[in-house]
Backbone as CSV, one residue per row, in Angstrom:
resi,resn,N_x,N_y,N_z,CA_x,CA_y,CA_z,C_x,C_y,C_z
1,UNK,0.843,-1.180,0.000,0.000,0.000,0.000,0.883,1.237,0.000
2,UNK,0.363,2.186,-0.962,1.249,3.028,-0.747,0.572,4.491,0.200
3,UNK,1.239,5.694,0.152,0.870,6.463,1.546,-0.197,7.351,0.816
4,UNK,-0.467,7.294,-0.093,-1.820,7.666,-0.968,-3.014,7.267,-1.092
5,UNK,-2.380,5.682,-0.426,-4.062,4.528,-1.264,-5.061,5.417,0.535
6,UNK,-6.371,5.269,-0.453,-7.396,5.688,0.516,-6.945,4.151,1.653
7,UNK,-7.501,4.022,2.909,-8.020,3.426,3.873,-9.172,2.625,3.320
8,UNK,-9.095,1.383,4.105,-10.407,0.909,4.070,-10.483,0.212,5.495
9,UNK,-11.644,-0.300,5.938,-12.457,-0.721,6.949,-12.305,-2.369,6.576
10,UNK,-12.847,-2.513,7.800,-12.688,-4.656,7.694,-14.185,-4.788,6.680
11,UNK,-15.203,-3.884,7.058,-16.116,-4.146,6.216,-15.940,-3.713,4.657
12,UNK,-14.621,-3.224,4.206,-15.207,-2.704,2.685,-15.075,-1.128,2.419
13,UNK,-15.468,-0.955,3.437,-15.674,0.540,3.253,-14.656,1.586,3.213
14,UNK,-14.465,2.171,2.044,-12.996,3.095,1.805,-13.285,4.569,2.768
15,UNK,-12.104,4.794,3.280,-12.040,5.972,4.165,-11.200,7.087,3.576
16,UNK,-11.580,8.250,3.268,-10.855,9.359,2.149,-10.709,10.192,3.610
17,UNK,-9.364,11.196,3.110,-9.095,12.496,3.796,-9.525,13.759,3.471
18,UNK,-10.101,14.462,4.410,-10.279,15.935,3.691,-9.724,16.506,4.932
19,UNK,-8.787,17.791,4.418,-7.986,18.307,4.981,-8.029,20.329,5.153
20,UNK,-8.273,20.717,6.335,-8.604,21.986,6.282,-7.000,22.917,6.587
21,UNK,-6.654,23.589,6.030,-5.866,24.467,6.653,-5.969,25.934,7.131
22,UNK,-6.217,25.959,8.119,-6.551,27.082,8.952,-5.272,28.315,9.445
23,UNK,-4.779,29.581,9.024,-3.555,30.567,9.289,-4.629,31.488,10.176
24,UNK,-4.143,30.928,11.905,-4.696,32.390,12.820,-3.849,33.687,12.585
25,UNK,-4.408,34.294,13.422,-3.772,35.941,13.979,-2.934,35.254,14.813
26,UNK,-2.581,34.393,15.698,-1.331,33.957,16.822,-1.594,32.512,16.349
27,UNK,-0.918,32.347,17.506,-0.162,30.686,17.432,-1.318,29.941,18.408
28,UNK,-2.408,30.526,19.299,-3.344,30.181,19.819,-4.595,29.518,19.122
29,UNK,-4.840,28.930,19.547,-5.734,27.649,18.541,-7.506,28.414,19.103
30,UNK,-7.185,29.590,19.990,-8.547,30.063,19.963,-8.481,31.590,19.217
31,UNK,-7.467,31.809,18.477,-7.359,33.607,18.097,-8.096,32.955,16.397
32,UNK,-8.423,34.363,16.146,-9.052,34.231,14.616,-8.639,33.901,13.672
33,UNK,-9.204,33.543,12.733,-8.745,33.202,11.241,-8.711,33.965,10.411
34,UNK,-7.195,34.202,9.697,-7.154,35.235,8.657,-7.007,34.911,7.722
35,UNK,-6.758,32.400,6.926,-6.812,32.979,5.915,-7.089,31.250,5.953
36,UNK,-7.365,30.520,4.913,-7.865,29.398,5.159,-7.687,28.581,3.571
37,UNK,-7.674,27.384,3.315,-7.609,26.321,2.364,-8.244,25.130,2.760
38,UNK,-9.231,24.191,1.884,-9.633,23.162,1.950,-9.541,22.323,0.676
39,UNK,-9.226,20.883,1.140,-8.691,19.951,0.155,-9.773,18.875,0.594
40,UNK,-10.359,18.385,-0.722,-11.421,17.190,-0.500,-10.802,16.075,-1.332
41,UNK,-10.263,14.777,-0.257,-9.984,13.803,-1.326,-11.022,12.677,-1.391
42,UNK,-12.347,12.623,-0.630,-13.058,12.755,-1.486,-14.272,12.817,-2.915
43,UNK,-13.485,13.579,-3.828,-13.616,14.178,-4.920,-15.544,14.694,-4.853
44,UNK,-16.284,14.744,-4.000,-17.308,15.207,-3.359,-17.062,16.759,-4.189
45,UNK,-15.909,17.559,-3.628,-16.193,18.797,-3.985,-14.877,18.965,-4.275
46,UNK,-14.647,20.513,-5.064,-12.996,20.905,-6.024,-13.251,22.207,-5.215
47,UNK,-12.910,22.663,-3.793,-12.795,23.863,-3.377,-11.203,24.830,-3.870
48,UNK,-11.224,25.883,-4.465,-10.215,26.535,-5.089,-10.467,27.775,-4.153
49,UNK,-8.882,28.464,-4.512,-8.572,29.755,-3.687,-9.422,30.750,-4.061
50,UNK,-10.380,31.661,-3.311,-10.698,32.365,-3.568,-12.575,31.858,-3.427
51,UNK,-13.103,30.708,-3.691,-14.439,30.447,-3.234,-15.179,31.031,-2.212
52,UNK,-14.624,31.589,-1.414,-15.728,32.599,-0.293,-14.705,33.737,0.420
53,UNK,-15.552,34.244,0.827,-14.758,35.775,1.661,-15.238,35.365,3.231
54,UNK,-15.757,34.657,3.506,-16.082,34.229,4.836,-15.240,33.097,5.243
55,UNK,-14.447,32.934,6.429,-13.402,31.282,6.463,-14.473,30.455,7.340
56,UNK,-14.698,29.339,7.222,-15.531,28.247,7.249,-15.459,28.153,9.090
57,UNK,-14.398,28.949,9.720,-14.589,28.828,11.270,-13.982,29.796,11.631
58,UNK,-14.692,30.398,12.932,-14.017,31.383,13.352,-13.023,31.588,13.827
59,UNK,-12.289,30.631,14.487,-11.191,29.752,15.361,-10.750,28.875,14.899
60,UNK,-10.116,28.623,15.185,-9.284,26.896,15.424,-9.980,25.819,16.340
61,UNK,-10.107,26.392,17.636,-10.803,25.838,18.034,-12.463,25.494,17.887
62,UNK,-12.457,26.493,16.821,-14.069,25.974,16.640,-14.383,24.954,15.289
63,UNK,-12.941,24.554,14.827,-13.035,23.523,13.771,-13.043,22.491,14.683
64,UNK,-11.949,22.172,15.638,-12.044,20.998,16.770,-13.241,20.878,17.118
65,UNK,-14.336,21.680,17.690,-15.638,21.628,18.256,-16.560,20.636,17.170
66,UNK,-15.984,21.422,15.843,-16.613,20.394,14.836,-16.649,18.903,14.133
67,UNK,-15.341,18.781,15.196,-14.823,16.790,14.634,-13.616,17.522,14.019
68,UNK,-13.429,17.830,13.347,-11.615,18.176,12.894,-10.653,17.819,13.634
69,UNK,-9.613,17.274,13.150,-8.864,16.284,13.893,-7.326,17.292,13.749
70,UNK,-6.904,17.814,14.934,-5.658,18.834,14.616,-4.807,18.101,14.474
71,UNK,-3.615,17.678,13.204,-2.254,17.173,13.051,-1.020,17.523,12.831
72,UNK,-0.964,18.647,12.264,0.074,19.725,12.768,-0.032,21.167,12.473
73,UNK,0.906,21.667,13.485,0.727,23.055,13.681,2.243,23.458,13.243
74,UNK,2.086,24.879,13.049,3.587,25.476,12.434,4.576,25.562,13.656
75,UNK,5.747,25.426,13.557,7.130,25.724,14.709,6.587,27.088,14.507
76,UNK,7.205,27.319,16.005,6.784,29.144,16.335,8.777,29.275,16.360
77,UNK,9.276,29.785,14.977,9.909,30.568,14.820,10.270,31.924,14.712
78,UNK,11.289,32.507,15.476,11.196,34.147,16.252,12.276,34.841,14.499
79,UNK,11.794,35.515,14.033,12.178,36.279,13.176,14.344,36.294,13.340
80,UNK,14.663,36.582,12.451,16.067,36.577,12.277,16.442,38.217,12.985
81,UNK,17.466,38.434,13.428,17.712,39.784,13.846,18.100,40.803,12.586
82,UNK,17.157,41.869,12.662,17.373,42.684,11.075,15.823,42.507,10.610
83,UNK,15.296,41.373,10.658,14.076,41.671,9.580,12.506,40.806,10.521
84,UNK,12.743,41.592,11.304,11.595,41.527,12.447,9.721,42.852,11.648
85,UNK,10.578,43.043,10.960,9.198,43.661,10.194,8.913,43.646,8.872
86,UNK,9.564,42.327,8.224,9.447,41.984,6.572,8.175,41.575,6.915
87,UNK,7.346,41.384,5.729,6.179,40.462,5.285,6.545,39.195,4.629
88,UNK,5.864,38.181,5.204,6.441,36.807,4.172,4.811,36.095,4.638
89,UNK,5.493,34.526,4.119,4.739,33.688,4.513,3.396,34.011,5.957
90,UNK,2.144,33.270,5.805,1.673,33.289,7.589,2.407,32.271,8.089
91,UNK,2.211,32.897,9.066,3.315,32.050,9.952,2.301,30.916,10.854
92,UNK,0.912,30.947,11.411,0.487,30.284,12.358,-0.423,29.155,11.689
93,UNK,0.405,28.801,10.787,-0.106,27.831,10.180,-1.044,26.376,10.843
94,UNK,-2.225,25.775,10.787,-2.756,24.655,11.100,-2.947,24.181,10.249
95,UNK,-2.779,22.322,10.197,-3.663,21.676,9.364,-4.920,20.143,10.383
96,UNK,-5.821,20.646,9.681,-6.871,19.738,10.151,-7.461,18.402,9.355
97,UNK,-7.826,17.281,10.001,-8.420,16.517,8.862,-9.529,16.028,9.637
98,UNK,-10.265,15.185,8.139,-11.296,14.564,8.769,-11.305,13.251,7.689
99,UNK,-11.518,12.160,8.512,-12.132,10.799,7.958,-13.234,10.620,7.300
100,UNK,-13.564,10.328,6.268,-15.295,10.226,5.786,-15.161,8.933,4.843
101,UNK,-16.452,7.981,5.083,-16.430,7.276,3.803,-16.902,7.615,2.727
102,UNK,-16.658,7.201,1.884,-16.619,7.346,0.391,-17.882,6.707,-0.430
């Protein structure tokens, strides 16, 4: 099996990933959401950048409230000395998943 093949169950039943990624305002899993991505594998739905101006939770923690399963979060790396006020990447990166059959 490789690290792609869907899951399956003793009964049959294939288990797909859908995967939310959630960028707060902090590294706190209850501060807001400023910017968000969802991946359906699926194939249920083709969500692309830019599909809503509203993010699907207000929190982090309010995706957990919803069954979302937290699997990793970004290293809280402290800026280099000199460029403590560039713009780059978000930094408070989450990713969430969820199990569903197919």
């Amino acid at each position: 099996m490789s690290l792609t093949a869907p899951l399956e169950t003793q009964q049959g039943v294939q288990i797909r990933q859908q995967v939310l990624v959630l960028y707060l305002a902090s590294s706190a899993l209850d501060a807001r959401v400023i910017g968000w991505s969802t991946y359906d594998g699926t194939g249920a739905t083709t969500p692309t950048t830019g599909d809503s101006d509203v993010p699907p939770y207000e929190t982090g923690l309010d995706a957990l409230k919803d069954g979302w399963r937290l699997f990793q979060a970004a290293q809280l790396l402290p800026p280099q000395p000199g460029h403590e006020y560039d713009t780059s990447f978000l930094k408070h990166e989450f990713f969430f998943e969820k199990l569903v059959q197919r």
